[in-house]
VEXMIDREN-145943 format. One line per field, with one value per residue: residue number from 1; residue in one letter; chain; x, y, z of N, C-alpha, C in turn. Coordinates in steps of 0.001 Angstrom, whole numbers. Layout:
residues N
seq NUM_...
type a_...
mol A_...
n_x X_...
n_y Y_...
n_z Z_...
ca_x X_...
ca_y Y_...
ca_z Z_...
c_x X_...
c_y Y_...
c_z Z_...
***
This chain:
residues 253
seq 1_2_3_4_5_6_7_8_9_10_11_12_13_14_15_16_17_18_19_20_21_22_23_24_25_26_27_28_29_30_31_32_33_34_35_36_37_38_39_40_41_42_43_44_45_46_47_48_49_50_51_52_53_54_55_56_57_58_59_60_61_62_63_64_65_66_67_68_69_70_71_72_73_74_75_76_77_78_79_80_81_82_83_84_85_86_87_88_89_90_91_92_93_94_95_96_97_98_99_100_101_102_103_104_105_106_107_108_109_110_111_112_113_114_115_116_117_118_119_120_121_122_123_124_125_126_127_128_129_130_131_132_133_134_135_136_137_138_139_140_141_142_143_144_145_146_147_148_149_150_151_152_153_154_155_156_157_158_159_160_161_162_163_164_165_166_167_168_169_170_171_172_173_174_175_176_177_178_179_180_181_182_183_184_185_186_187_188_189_190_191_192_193_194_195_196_197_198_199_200_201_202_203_204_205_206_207_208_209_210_211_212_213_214_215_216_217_218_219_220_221_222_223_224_225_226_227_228_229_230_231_232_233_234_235_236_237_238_239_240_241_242_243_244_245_246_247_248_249_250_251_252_253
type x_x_x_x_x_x_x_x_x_x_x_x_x_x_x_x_x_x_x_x_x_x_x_x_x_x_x_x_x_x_x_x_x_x_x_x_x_x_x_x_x_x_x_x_x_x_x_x_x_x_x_x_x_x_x_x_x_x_x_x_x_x_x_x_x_x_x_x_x_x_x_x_x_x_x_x_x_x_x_x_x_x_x_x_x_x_x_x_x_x_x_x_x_x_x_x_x_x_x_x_x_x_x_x_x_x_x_x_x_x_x_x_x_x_x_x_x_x_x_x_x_x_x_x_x_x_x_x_x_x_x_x_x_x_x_x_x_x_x_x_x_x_x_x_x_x_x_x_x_x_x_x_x_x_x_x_x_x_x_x_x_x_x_x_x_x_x_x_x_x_x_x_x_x_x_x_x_x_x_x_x_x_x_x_x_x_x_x_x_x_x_x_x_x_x_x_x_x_x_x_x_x_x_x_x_x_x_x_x_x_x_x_x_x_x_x_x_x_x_x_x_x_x_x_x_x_x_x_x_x_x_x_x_x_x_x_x_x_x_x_x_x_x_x_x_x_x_x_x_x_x_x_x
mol A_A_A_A_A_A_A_A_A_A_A_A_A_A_A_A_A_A_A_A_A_A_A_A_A_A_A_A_A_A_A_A_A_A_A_A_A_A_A_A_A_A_A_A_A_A_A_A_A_A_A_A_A_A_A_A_A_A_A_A_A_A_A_A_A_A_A_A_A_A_A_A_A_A_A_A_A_A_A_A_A_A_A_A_A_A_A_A_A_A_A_A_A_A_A_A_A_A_A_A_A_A_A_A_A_A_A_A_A_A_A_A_A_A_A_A_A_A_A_A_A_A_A_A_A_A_A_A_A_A_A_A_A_A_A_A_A_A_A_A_A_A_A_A_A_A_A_A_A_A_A_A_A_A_A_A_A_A_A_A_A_A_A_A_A_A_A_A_A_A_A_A_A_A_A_A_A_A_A_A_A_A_A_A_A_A_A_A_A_A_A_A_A_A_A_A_A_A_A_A_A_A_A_A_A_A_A_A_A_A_A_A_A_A_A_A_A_A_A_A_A_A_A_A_A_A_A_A_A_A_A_A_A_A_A_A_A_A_A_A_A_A_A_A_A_A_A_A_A_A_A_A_A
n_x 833_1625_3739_2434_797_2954_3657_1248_1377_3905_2548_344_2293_3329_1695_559_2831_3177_621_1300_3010_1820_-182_1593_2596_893_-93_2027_2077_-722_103_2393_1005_-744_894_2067_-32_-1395_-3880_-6731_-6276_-6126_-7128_-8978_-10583_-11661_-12863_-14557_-16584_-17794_-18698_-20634_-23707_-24642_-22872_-22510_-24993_-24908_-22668_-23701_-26225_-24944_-23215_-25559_-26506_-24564_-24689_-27431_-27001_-25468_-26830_-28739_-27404_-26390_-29035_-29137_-27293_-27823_-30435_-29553_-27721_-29699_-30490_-28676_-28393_-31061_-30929_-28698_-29799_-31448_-30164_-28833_-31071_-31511_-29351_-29678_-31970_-31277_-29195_-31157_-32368_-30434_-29442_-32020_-31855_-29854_-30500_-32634_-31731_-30231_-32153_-33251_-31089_-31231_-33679_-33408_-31101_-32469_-34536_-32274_-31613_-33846_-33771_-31602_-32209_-34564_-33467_-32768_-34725_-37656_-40500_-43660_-46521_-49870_-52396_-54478_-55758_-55061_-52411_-53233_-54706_-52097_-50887_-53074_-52592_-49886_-49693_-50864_-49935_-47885_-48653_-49625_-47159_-46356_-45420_-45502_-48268_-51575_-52442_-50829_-51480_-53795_-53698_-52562_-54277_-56504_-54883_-53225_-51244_-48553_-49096_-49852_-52249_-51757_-49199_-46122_-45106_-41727_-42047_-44178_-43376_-40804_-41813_-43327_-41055_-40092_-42300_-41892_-38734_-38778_-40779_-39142_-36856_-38040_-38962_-36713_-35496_-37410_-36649_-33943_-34268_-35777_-33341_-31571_-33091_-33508_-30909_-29766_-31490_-30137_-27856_-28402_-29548_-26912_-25564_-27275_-26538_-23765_-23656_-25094_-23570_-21434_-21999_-23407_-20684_-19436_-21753_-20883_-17981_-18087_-20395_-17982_-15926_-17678_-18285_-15593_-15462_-16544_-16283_-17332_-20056_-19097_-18742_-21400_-22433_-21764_-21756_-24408_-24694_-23539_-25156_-27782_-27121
n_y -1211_1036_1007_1552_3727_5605_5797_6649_9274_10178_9769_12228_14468_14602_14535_17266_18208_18626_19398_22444_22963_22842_24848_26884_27498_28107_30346_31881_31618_33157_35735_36380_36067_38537_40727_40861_41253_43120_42998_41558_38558_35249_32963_34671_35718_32983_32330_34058_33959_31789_32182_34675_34416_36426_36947_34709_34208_36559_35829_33601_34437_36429_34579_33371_35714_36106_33712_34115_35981_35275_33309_34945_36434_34294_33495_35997_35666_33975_34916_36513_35554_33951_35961_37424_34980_35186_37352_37290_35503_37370_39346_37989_37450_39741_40506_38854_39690_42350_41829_40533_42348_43961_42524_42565_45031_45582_44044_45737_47892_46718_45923_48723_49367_48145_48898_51158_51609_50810_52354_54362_52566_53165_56220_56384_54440_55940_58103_57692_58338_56759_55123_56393_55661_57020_56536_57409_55498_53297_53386_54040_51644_50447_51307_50875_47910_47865_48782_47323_44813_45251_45982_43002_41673_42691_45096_48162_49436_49660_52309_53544_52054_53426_55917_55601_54704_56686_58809_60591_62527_62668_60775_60128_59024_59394_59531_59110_55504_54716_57080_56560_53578_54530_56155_54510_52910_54643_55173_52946_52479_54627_53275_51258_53040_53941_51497_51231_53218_52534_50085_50678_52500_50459_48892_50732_51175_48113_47535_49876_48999_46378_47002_48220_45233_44033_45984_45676_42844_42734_44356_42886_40473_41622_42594_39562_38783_40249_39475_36739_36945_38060_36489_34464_35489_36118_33389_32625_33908_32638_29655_27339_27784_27597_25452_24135_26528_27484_25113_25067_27804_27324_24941_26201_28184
n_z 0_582_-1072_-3490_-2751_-2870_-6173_-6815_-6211_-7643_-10146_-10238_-10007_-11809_-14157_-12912_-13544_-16259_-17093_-15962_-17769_-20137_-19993_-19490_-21770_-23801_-22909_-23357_-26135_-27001_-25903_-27480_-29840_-29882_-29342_-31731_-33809_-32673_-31758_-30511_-29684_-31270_-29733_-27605_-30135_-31400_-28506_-28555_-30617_-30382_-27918_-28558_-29840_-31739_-33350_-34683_-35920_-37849_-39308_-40838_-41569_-43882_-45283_-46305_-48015_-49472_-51008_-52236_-53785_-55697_-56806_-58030_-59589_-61475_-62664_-63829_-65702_-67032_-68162_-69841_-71907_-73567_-74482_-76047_-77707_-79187_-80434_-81947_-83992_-84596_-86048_-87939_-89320_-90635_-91817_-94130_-95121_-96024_-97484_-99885_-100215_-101856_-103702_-105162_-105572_-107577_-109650_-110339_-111155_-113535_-114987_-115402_-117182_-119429_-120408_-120768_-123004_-124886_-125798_-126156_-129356_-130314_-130578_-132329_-134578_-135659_-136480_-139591_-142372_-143466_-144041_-144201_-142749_-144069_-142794_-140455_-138985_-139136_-137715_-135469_-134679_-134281_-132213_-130105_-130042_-129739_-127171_-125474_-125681_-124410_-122022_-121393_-121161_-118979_-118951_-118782_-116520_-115642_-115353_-117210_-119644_-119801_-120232_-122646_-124357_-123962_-125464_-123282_-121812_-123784_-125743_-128808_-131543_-134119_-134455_-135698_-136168_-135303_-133507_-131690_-131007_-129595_-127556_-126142_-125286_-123667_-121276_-120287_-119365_-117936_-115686_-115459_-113996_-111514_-109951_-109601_-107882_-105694_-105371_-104447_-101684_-100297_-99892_-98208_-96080_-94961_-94593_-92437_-90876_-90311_-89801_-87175_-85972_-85526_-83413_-81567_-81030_-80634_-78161_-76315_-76499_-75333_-72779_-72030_-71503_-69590_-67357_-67470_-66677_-63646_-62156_-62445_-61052_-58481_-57824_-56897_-55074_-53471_-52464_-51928_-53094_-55750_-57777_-58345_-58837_-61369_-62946_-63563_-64148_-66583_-68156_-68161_-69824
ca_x 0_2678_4288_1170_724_3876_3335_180_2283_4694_1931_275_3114_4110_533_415_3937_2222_-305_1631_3999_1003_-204_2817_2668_-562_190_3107_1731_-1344_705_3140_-40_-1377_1906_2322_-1269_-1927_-5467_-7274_-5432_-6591_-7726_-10065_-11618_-12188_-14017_-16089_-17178_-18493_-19735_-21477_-23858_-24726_-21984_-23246_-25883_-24407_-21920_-24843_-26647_-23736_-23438_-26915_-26741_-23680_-25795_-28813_-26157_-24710_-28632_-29562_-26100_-26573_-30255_-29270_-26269_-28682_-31470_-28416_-27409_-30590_-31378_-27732_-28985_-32003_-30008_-27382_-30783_-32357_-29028_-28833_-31909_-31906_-28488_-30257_-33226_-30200_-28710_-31787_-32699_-29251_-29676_-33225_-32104_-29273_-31533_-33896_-30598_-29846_-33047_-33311_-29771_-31733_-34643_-32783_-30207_-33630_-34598_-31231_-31434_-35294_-33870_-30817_-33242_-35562_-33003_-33236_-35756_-38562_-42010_-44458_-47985_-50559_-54061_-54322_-56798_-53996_-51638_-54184_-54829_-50974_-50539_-53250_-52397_-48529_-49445_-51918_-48831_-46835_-49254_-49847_-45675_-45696_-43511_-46399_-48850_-52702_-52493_-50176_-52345_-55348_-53228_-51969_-55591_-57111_-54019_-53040_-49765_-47777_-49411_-50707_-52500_-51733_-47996_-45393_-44942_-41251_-42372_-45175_-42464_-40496_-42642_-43271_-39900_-39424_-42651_-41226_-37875_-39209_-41454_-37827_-36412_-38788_-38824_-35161_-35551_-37958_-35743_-32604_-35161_-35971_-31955_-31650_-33939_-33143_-29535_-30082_-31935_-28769_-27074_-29173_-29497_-25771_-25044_-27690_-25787_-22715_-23935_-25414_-22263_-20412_-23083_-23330_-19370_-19656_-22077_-20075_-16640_-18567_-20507_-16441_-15541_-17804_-17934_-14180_-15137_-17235_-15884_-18806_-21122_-18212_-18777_-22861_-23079_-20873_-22287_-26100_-25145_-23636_-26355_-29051_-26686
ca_y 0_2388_1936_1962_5218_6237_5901_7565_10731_10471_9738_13089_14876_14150_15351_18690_19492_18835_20899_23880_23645_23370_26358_28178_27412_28592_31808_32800_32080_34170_37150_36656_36629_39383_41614_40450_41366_44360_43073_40202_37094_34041_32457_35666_35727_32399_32464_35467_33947_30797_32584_35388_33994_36852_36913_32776_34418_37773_35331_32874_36041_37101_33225_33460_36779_35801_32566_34355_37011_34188_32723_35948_36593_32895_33696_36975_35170_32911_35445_37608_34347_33401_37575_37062_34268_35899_38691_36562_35024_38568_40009_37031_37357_41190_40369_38244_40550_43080_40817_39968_44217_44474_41360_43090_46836_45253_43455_46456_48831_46191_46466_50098_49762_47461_49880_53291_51057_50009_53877_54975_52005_53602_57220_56176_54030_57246_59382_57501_58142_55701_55064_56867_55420_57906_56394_57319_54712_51918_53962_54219_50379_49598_51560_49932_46347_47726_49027_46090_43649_45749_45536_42318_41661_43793_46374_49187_49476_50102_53632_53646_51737_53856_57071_55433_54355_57366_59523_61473_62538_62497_59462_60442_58025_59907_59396_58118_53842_54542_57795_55558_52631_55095_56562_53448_52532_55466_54662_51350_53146_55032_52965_50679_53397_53789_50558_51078_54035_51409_49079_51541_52913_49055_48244_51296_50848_46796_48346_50265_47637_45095_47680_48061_44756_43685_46555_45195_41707_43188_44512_41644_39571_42284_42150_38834_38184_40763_38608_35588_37326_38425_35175_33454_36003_36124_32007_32155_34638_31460_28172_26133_27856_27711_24269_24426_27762_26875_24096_25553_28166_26502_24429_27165_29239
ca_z 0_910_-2643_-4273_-2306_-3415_-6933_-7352_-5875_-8064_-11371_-9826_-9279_-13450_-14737_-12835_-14464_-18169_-17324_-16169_-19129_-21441_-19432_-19477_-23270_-24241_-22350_-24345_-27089_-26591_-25570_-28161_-30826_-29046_-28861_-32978_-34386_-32291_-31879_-29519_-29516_-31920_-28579_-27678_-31261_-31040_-27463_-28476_-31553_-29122_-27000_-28936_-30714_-32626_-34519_-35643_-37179_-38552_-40339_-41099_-42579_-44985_-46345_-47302_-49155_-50759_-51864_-52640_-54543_-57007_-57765_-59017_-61178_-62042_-63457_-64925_-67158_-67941_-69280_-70967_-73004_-74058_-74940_-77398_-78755_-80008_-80859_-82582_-84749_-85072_-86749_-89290_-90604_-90509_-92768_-94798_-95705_-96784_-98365_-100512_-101113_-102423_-104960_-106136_-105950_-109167_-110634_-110999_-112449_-114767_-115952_-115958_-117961_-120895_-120937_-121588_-124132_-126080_-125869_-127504_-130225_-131015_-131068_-133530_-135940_-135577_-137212_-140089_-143073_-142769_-145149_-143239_-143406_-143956_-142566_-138863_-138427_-139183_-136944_-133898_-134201_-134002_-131002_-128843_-130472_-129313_-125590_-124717_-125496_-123595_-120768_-120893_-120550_-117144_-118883_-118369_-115736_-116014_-115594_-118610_-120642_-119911_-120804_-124213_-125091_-124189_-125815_-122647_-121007_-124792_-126556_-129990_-131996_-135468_-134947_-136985_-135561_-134652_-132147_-130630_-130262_-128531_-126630_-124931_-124632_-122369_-120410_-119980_-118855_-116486_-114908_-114807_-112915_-110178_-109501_-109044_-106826_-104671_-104721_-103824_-100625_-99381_-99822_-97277_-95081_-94759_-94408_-91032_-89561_-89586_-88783_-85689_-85266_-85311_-82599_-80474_-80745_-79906_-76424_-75787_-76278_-74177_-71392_-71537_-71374_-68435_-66274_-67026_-65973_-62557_-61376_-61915_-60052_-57145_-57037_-56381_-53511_-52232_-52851_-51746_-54318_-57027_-58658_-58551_-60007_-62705_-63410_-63628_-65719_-68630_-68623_-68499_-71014
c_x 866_3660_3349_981_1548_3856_2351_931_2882_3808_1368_1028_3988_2656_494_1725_3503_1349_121_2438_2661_236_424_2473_1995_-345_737_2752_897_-323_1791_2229_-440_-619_1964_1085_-1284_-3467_-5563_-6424_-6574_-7693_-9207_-10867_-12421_-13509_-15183_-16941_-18091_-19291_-20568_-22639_-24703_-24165_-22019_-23528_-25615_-23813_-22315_-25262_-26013_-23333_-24235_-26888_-25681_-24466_-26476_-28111_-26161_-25772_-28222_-28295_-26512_-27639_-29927_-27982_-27151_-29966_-30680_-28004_-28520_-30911_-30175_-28014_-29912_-31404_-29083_-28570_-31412_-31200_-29034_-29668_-31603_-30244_-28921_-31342_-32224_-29903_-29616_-32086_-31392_-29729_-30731_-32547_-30958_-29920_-32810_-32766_-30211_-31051_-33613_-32357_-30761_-32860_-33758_-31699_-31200_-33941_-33387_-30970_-33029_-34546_-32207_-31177_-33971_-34981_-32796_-34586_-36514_-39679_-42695_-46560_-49181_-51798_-53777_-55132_-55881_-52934_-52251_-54563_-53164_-50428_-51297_-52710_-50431_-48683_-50421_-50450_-47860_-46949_-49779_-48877_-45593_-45215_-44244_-47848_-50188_-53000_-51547_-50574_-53422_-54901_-52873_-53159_-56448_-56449_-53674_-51487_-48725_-48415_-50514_-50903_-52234_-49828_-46719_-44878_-43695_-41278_-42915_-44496_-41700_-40754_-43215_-42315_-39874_-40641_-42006_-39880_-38080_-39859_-39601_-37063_-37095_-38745_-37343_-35156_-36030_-37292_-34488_-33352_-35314_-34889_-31496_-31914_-33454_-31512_-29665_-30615_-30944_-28125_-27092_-29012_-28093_-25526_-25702_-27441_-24854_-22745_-24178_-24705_-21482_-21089_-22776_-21844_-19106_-19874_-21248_-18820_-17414_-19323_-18657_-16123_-16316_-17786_-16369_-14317_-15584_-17254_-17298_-19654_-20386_-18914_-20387_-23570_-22461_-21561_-23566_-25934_-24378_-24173_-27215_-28612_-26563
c_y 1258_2348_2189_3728_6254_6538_6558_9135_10997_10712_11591_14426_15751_14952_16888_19087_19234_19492_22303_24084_23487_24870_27493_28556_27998_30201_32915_32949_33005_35679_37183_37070_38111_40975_41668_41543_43014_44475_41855_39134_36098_33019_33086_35530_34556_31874_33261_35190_32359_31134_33760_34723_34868_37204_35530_33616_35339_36494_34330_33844_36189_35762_33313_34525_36321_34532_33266_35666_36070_33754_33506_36152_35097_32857_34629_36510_34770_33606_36065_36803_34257_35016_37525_36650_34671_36894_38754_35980_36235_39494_39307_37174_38917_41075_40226_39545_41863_42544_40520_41305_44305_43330_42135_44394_46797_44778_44342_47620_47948_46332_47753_50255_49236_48172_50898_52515_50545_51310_54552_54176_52727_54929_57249_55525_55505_57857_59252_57565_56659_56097_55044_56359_56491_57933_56444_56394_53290_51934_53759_52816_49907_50041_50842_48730_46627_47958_47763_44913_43916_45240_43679_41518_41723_44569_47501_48907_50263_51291_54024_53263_52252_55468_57188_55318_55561_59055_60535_61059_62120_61348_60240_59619_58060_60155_58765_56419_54002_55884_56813_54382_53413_56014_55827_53011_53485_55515_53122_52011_54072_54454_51525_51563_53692_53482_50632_51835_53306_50532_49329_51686_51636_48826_49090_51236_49460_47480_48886_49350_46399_45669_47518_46235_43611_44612_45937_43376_41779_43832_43892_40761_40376_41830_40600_37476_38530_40297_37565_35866_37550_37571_34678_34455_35988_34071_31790_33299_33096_30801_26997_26265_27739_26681_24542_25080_27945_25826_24857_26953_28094_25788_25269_27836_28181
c_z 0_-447_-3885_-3999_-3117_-5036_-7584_-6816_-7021_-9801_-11471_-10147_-11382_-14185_-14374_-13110_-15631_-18283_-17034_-17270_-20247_-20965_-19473_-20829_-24094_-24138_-23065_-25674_-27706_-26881_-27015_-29859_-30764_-29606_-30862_-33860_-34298_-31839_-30738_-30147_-30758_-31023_-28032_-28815_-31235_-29898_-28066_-29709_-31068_-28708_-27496_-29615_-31656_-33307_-35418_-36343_-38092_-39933_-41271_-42697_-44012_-45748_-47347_-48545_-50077_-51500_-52794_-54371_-56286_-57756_-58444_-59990_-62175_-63229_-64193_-66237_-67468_-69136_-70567_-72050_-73628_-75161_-76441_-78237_-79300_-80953_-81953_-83944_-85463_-86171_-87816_-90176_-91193_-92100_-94528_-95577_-96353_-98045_-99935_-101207_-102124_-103935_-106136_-106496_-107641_-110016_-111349_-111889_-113377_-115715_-116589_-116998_-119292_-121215_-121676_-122811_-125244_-126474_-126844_-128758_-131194_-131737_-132213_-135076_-136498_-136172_-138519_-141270_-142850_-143854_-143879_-143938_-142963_-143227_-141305_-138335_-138145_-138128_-135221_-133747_-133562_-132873_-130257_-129332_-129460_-127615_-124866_-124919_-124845_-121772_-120294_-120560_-119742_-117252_-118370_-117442_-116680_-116175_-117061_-120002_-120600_-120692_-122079_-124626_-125059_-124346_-124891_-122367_-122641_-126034_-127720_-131055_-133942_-135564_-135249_-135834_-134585_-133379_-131196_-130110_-129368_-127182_-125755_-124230_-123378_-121083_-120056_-119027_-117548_-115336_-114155_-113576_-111933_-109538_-108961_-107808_-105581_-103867_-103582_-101819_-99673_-99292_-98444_-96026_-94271_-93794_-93036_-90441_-89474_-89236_-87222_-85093_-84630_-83956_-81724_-79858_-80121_-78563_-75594_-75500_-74942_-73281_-70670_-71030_-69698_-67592_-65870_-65894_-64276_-61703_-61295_-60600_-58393_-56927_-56735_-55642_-52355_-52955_-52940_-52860_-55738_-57862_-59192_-59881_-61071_-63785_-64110_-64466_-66928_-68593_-69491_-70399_-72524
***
């Protein structure tokens, strides 16, 4: 019993010096944090963040918003992609429909070019002597027989055939075959350039609107490069939500 005794003294004796040198230990370190920082100890922050517990929830709190932060960036890449893509579809066609004015607005100067080149082959025949037929009755048939085949071509419009038939605006039924051929030619010619002018006006028009709708692609791309760069960035403020919200919006996008 008495070295049993003895032994538990000495076991005793061995524990309360490990606890004052981890005591001592702690101490210094403390103070040496302390003295280092300039601020509460590692030890202090710790306690007070234990024992406060409204600083749990403060820091609780500020999780959440940063969460609730990343959704909403998350959702707004996601609408901004989808708004591109439209954007990126609405520019193409808007190209396209250019694209197609330009095709017509040549296609109507080439034809204005073969009108007015039929016009100067009339007024070079025209200068020409010519056997002039005298009966205006033979004359006044070969004009309508010439503007009804005109009109029924497409080259002259109904108002053009109502003006040749009922000799207004230049059309005289008593004169010589190659006037009255040229005198259509150049309704024909004119009504070619019109159409050109039309065409020129819709090539325009078309024209500004890809304009427009290329710029409003290009904002959209910026924008939506913008969001992207700014979700990476805040999910590498918060790790936890990094992978997720990554994930979810290149899906969405």
């Amino acid at each position: 019993m008495q070295n049993f005794s003895h032994g538990m003294q000495e076991a005793l004796a061995i524990w309360l010096a490990l606890l004052a040198a981890v005591i001592i230990t702690f101490l210094i370190v403390t103070l040496i944090s302390r003295r280092g920082s300039g601020g509460p100890s590692w030890w202090s922050r710790l306690r007070k963040a234990i024992r406060d517990p409204e600083a749990v929830r403060e820091k609780q709190a500020k999780l959440e918003r940063s969460a609730k932060e990343i959704e909403e960036l998350r959702r707004y890449c996601a609408e901004v992609a989808i708004a591109a893509e439209r954007a990126n579809a609405m520019a193409e066609r808007r190209r396209g429909e250019w694209e197609a004015a330009q095709r017509t607005q040549e296609a109507a100067w080439r034809a204005f070019e073969e009108a007015e080149q039929a016009v100067h082959r009339l007024r070079r025949a025209n200068a020409f002597p010519a056997t002039e037929d005298d009966d205006p009755e033979n004359r006044r048939r070969d004009l309508v027989r010439m503007v009804n085949a005109a009109h029924d071509r497409g080259e002259i419009t109904a108002s053009d055939l109502a003006d040749a038939l009922m000799h207004r605006n230049g059309w005289d039924p008593r004169a010589h075959p190659f006037a009255q051929q040229l005198m259509l030619r150049k309704v024909i010619r004119d009504r070619k350039f019109h159409a050109y002018q039309e065409a020129s006006e819709i090539e325009r028009q078309t024209a500004k609107a890809a304009d427009m709708a290329a710029a409003a692609k290009r904002s959209l791309d910026d924008e939506a490069f913008d969001a992207e760069l700014r979700l990476r960035k805040a999910t590498a403020v918060a790790p936890e939500q990094s992978a997720p919200s990554f994930r979810a919006a290149t899906a969405r996008s």
